[in-house]
N, C-alpha and C positions, 0 to 999 in steps of 0.2 A: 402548124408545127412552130412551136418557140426558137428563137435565135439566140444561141449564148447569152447575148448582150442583155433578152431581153429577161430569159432566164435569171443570169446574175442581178436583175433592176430587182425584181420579185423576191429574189431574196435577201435581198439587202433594205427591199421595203419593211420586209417582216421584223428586221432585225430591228430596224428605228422606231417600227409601230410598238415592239415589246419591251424595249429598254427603258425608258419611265415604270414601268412594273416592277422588272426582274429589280432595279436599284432600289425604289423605295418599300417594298411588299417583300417579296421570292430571295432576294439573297440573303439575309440576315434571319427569315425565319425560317426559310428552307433549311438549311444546316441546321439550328438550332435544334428543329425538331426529329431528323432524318440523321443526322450523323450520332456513331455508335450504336446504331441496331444490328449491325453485322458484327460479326463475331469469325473469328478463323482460329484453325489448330495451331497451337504453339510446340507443346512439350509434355511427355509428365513427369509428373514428380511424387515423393512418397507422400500418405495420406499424413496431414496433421491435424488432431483436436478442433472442430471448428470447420473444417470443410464440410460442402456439400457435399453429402454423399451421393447423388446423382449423377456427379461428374465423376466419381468413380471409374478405373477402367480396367471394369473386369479382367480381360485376357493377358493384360500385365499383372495383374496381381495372381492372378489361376498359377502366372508362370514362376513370379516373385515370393510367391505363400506369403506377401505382405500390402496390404493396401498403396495404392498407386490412383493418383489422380491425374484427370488430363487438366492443361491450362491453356487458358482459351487469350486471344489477344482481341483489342479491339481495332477494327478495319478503318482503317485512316483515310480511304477514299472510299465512295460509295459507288454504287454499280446501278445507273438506271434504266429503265426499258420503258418505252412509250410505246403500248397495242394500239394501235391507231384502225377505229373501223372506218374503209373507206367504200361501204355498200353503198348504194345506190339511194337510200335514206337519207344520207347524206347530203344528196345534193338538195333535198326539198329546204325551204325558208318563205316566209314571210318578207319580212325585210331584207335578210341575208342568210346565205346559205349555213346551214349546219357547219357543213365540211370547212368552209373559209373561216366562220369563228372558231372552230376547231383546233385550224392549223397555226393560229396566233394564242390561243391557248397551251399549243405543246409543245410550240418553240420558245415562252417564253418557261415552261420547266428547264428546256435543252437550257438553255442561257444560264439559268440558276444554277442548273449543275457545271457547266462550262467555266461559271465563277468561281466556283466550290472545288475546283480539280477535280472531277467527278467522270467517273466513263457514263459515257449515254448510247444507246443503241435502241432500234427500232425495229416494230414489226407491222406490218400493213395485212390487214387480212378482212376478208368477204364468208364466202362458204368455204374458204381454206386460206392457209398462209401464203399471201402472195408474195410477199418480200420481206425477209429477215437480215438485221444489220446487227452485227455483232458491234457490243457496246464495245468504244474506246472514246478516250479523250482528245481534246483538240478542239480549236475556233472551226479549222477546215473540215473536219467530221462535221461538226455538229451544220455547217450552212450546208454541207452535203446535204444530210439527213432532213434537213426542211425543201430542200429542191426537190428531194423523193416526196415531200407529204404534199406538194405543190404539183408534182409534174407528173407524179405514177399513174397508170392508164387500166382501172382496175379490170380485171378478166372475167368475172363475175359482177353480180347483182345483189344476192341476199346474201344472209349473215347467218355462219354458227361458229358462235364462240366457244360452245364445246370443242371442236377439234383447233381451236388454232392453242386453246388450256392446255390439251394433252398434249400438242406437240412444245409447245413453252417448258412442260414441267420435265419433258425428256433433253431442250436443248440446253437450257439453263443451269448448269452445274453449281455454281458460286450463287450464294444468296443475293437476291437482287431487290429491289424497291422497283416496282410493276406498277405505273398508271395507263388505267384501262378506263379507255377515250374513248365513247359511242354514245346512242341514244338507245339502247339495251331494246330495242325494238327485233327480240329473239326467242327461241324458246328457252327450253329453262336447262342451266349449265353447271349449277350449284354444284353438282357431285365436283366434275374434277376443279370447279374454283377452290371447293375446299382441303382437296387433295396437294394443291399449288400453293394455299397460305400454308399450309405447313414448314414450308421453306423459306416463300417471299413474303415481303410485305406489299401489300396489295391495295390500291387506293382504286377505287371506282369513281368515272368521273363522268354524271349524263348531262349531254345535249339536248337539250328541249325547245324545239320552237312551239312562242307561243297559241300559234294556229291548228299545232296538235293537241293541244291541253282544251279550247274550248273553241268552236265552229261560231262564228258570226251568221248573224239571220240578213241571209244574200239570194234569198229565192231558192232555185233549182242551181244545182251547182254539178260536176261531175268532181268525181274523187278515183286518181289512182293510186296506187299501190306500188312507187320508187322500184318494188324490189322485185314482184312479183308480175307487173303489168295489169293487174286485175285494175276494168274499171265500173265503178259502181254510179249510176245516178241516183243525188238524194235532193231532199226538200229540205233547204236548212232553215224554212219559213215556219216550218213543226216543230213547235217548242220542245215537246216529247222525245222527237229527237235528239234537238242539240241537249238538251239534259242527260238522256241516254246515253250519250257519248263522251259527256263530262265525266261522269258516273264510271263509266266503263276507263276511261284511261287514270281516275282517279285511284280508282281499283289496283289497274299494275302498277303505278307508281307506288303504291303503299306495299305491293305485296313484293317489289321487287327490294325496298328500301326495308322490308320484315325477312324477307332472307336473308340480304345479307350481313342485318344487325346478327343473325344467328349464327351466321358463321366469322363476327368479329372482324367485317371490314366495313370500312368507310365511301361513303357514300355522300361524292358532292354532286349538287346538282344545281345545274346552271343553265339561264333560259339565255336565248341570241336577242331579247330585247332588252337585255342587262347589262353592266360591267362587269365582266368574270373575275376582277378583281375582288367583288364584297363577297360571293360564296368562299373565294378561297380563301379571304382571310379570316372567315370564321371557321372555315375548316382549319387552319394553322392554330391558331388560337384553343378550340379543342384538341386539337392533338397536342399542343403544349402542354395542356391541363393532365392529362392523361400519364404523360411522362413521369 
């Protein structure tokens, strides 16, 4: 069990390990790219020449017999949520744990947005939502919310993202920007993801360590399963195999990164033998493009 002390040392590590980022990377293009995508109700007013007619609104005008439009304003702070999967996947690594490069990846969003006046809020989830934090702003939120990604004790093992989707698109009223943190080691969830971009904006972000991408030739080796406990003995002296199993994770990486070009969201992905700084700044730099 952690001691205050030792708690507040931990979080205050993360803060120092992520501030060279969020200063020279995340603050400057973070907004850039992310502010003005939200939209909130203003007023209406009658239709003139030149309006979109989309924004039309019907029920005033049925009542008025005269065209009526709504006017929409743009949202001056942004609203973020970090799903953070804390299955049991997580804890595997090579050099370093998924889950600990993970948590220096999501605290330095919180920080960007904490620069930006931005509300941040959190969701921790396994085969269900273990803990949900309603976004506000604030320094003291936001090192709350990393001592939760540091210190929560999950209740579960494996992971469905289907249900923590459906419950997100029932809590989340106000449009929000969603980065969704895991290494998508799931079944398939596309339905309500696409359900949920309807409203948010939705940034996919995977954890890959690189001992899951390709097996070293180490003899007889045993393999389990983080989430499931399943354990298998294999020979990773068979070439046959370790191709096998390139082949095969090469496969859901492509087909995970083909769904969700199809339903128009982004997909960064990022290995724990890397600087998470180079995928995300080519992820910024396309989404600037795109603007």
């Amino acid at each position: 069990m952690q001691s205050t002390k030792q708690i507040i040392k931990s979080v205050k590590k993360i803060e120092i390990n992520t501030k060279h980022l969020v200063d020279s990377l995340l603050q400057g293009a973070y907004h850039s790219i992310f502010k003005g995508r939200g939209i909130e109700f203003s007023e209406v007013r009658e239709y003139v020449l030149g309006d979109d007619v989309r924004t039309i609104d019907w029920n005033v005008t049925a009542r008025m017999n005269h065209p009526f439009v709504k006017e929409f304003i743009e949202e001056r702070d942004l609203t973020i949520y970090i799903v953070f999967d804390i299955s049991a996947s997580g804890e595997f690594g090579y050099q370093r744990m998924k889950k600990s490069y993970a948590v220096e990846l999501a605290a330095s969003l919180m920080f960007a947005a904490l620069r930006n006046n931005d509300k941040v809020g959190l969701c921790l989830f396994t085969s269900d939502v273990e803990r949900f934090l309603q976004a506000r702003k604030g320094k003291r939120h936001v090192l709350m919310l990393i001592r939760e990604l540091l210190y929560y004790s999950p209740k579960h093992k494996q992971t469905d993202l289907n249900r923590v989707l459906v419950y997100l698109s029932k809590v989340l009223k106000k449009r929000a920007i969603i980065f969704i943190i895991s290494d998508f080691m799931t079944g398939r969830f596309y339905k309500p993801l696409k359900i949920i971009k309807r409203k948010h904006d939705i940034v996919a972000i995977r954890i890959v360590d690189p001992r899951e991408l390709e097996i070293p030739d180490v003899g007889f080796i045993e393999l389990e399963d983080e989430e499931t406990g399943e354990q298998i003995l294999v020979d990773t002296s068979d070439y046959r195999f370790r191709e096998n199993y390139k082949s095969t994770m090469l496969k859901m990486a492509e087909e995970l990164k083909r769904n969700l070009n199809k339903i128009s969201i982004d997909l960064v992905e990022i290995r724990t033998d890397e600087p998470f700084d180079v995928p995300l700044r080519k992820f910024f730099k396309l989404r600037k493009k795109r603007r």
